[in-house]
NUDREN-590571 format. One line per field, with one value per residue: x, y, z of N, C-alpha, C, O in turn; residue in three letters. Coordinates in nm, 2 decimals. Example, Ala and Ser with C-alpha at 12.3 -4.5 7.8 and 13.67 -1.06 7.14 Angstrom:
! NUDREN-590571
n_u [1.32|1.28]
n_v [-0.57|-0.22]
n_w [0.78|0.71]
ca_u [1.23|1.37]
ca_v [-0.45|-0.11]
ca_w [0.78|0.71]
c_u [1.32|1.29]
c_v [-0.33|0.00]
c_w [0.78|0.79]
o_u [1.42|1.34]
o_v [-0.33|0.11]
o_w [0.85|0.80]
res [ALA|SER]
This chain:
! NUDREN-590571
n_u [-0.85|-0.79|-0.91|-0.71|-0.50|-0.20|0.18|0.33|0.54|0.89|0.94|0.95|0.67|0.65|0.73|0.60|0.56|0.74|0.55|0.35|0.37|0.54|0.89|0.93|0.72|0.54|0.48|0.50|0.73|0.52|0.30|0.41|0.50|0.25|0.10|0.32|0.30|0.01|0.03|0.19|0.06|-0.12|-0.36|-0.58|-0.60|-0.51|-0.57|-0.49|-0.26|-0.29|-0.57|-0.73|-0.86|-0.91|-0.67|-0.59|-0.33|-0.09|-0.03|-0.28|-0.39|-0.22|-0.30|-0.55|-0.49|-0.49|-0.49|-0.69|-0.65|-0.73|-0.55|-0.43|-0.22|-0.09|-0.02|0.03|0.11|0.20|0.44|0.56]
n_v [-1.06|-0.92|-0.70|-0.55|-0.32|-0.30|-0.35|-0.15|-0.30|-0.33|-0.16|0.13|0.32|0.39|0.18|-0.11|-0.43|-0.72|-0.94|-0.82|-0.67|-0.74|-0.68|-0.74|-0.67|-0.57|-0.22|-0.12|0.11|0.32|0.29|0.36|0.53|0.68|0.61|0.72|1.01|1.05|0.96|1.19|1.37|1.33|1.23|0.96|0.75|0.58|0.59|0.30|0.32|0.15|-0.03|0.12|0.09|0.20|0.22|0.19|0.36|0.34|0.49|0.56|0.31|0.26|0.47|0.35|0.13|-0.19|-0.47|-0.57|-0.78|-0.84|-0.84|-0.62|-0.44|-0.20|-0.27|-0.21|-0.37|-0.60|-0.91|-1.14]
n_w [1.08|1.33|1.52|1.68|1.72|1.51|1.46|1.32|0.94|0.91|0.66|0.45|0.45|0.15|0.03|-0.14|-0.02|-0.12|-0.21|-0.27|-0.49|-0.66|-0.76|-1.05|-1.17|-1.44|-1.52|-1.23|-1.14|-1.25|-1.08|-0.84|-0.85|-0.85|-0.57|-0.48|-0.50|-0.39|-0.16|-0.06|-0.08|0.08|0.05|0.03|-0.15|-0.52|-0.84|-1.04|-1.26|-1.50|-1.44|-1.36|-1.08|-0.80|-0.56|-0.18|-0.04|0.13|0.36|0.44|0.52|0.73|0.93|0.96|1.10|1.19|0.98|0.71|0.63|0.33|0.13|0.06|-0.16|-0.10|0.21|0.50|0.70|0.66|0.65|0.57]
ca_u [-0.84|-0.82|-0.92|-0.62|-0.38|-0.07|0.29|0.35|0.61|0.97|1.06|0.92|0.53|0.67|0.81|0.53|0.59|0.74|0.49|0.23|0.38|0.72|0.99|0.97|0.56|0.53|0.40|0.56|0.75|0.43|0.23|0.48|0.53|0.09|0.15|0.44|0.20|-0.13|0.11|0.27|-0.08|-0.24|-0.49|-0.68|-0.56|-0.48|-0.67|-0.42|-0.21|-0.28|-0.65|-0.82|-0.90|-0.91|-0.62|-0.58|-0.24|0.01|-0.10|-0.45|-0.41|-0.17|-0.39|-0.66|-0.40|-0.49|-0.49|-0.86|-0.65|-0.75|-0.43|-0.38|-0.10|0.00|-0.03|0.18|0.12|0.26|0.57|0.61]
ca_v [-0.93|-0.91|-0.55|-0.50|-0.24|-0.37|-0.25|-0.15|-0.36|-0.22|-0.02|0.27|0.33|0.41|0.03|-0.23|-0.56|-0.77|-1.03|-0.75|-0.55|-0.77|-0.57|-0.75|-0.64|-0.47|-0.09|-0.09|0.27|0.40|0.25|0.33|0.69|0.69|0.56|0.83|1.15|1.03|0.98|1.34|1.47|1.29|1.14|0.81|0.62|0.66|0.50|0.26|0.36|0.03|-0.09|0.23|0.05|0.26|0.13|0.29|0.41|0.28|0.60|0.56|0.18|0.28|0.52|0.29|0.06|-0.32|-0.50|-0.64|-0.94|-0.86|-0.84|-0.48|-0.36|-0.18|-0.30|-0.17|-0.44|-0.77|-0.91|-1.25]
ca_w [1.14|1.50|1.56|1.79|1.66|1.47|1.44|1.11|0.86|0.93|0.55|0.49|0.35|0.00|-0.03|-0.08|0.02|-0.25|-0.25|-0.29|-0.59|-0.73|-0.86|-1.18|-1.22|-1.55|-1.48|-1.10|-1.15|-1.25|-0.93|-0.72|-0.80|-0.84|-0.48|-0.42|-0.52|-0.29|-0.02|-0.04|-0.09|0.18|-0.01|0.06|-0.25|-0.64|-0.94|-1.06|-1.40|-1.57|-1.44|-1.33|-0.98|-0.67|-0.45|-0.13|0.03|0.28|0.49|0.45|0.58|0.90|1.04|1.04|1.29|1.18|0.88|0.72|0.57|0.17|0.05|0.01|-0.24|0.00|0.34|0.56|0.81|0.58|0.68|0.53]
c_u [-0.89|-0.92|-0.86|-0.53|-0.26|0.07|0.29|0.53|0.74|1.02|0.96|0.79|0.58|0.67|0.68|0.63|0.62|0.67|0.37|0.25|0.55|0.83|0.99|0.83|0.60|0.45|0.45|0.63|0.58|0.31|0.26|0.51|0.31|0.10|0.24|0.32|0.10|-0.04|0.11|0.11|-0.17|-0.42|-0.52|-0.61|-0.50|-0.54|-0.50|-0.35|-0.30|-0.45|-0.77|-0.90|-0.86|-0.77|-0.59|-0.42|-0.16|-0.04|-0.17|-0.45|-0.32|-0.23|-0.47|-0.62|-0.44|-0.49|-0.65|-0.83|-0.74|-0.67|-0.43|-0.23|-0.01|0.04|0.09|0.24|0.19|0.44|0.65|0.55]
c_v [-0.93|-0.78|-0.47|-0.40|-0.28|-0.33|-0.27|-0.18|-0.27|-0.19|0.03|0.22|0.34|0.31|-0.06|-0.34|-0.61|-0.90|-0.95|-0.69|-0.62|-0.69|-0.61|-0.72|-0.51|-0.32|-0.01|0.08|0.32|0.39|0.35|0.51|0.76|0.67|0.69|1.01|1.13|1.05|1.14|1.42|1.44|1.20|0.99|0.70|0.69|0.56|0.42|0.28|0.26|-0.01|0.02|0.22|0.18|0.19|0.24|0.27|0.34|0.37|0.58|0.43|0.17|0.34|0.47|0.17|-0.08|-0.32|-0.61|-0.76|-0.94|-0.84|-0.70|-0.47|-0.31|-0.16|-0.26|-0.25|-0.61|-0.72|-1.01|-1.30]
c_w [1.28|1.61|1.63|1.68|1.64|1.48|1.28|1.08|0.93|0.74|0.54|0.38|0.22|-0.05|-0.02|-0.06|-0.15|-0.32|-0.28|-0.43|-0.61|-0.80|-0.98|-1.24|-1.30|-1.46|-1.29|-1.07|-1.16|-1.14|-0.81|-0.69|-0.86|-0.68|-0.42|-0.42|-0.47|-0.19|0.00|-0.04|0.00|0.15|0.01|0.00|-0.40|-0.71|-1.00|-1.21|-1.54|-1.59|-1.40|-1.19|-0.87|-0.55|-0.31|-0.08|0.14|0.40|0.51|0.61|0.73|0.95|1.04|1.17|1.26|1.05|0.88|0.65|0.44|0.09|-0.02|-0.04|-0.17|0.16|0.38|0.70|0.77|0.58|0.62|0.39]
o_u [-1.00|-0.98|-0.89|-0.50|-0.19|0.06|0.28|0.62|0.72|1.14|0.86|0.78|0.53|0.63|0.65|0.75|0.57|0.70|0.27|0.14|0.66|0.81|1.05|0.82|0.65|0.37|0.44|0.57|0.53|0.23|0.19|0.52|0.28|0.10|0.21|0.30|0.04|-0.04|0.03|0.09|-0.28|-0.52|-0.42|-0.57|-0.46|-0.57|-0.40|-0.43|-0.36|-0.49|-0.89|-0.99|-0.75|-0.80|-0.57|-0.38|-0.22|-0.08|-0.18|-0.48|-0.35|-0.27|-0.54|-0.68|-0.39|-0.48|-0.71|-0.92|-0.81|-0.70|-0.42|-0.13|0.11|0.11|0.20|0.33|0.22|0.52|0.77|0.59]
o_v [-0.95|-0.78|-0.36|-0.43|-0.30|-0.23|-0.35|-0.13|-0.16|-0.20|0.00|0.14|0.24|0.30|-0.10|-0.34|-0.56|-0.95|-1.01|-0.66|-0.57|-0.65|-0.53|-0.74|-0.41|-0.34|0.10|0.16|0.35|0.49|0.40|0.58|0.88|0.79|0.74|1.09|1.23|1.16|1.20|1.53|1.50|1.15|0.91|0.59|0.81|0.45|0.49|0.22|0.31|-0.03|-0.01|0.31|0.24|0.12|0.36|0.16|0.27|0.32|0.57|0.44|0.09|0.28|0.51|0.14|-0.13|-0.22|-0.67|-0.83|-1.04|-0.82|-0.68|-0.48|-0.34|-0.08|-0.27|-0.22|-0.71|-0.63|-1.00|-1.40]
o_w [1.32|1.72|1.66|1.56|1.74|1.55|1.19|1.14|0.99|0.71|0.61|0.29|0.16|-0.17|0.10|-0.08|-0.25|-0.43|-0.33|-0.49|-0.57|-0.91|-1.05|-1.36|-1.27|-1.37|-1.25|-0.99|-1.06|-1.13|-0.73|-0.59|-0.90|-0.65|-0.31|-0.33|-0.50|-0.12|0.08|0.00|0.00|0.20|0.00|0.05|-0.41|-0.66|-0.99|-1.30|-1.64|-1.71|-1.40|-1.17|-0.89|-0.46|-0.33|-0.08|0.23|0.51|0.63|0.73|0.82|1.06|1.13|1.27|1.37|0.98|0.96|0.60|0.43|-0.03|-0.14|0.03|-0.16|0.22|0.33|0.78|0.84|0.55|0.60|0.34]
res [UNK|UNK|UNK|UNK|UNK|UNK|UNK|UNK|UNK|UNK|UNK|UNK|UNK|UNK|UNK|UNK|UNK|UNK|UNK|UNK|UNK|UNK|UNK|UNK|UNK|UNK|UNK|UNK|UNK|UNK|UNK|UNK|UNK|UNK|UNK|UNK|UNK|UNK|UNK|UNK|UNK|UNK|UNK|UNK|UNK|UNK|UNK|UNK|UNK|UNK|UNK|UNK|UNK|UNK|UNK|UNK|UNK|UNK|UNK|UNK|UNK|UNK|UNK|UNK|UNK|UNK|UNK|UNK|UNK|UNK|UNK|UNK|UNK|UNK|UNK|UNK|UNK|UNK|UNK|UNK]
């Protein structure tokens, strides 16, 4: 983590990365639309369907403007 401000990924917050959240990961719809209702609500994060963890947001993680390099779910700064 540099602390410079990043450009964010080009597809849209909604989409993680597919090395973060595979399309073939059991529970994915229900992530994704856990993920889809924080968004629209502005909220921070969502407890995860499956493990009850805290994850936070694609939004959350753009307006803070870099990435802290811990493999967030849903980074909106991973490209490769």
């Amino acid at each position: 983590m540099s602390g410079e401000r990043l450009p964010l990924a080009d597809r849209p917050l909604t989409e993680p990365h597919p090395s973060r959240l595979p399309p073939e990961q059991p529970g994915r719809e229900r992530v994704l639309a856990a993920h889809a209702a924080a968004l629209a609500a502005g909220e921070a994060g969502y407890l995860d369907p499956d493990t009850g963890l805290f994850v936070l947001t694609a939004g959350f993680l753009a307006r803070r403007g870099t990435c802290c390099g811990r493999g967030c779910r849903h980074c909106p700064y991973v490209t490769d």
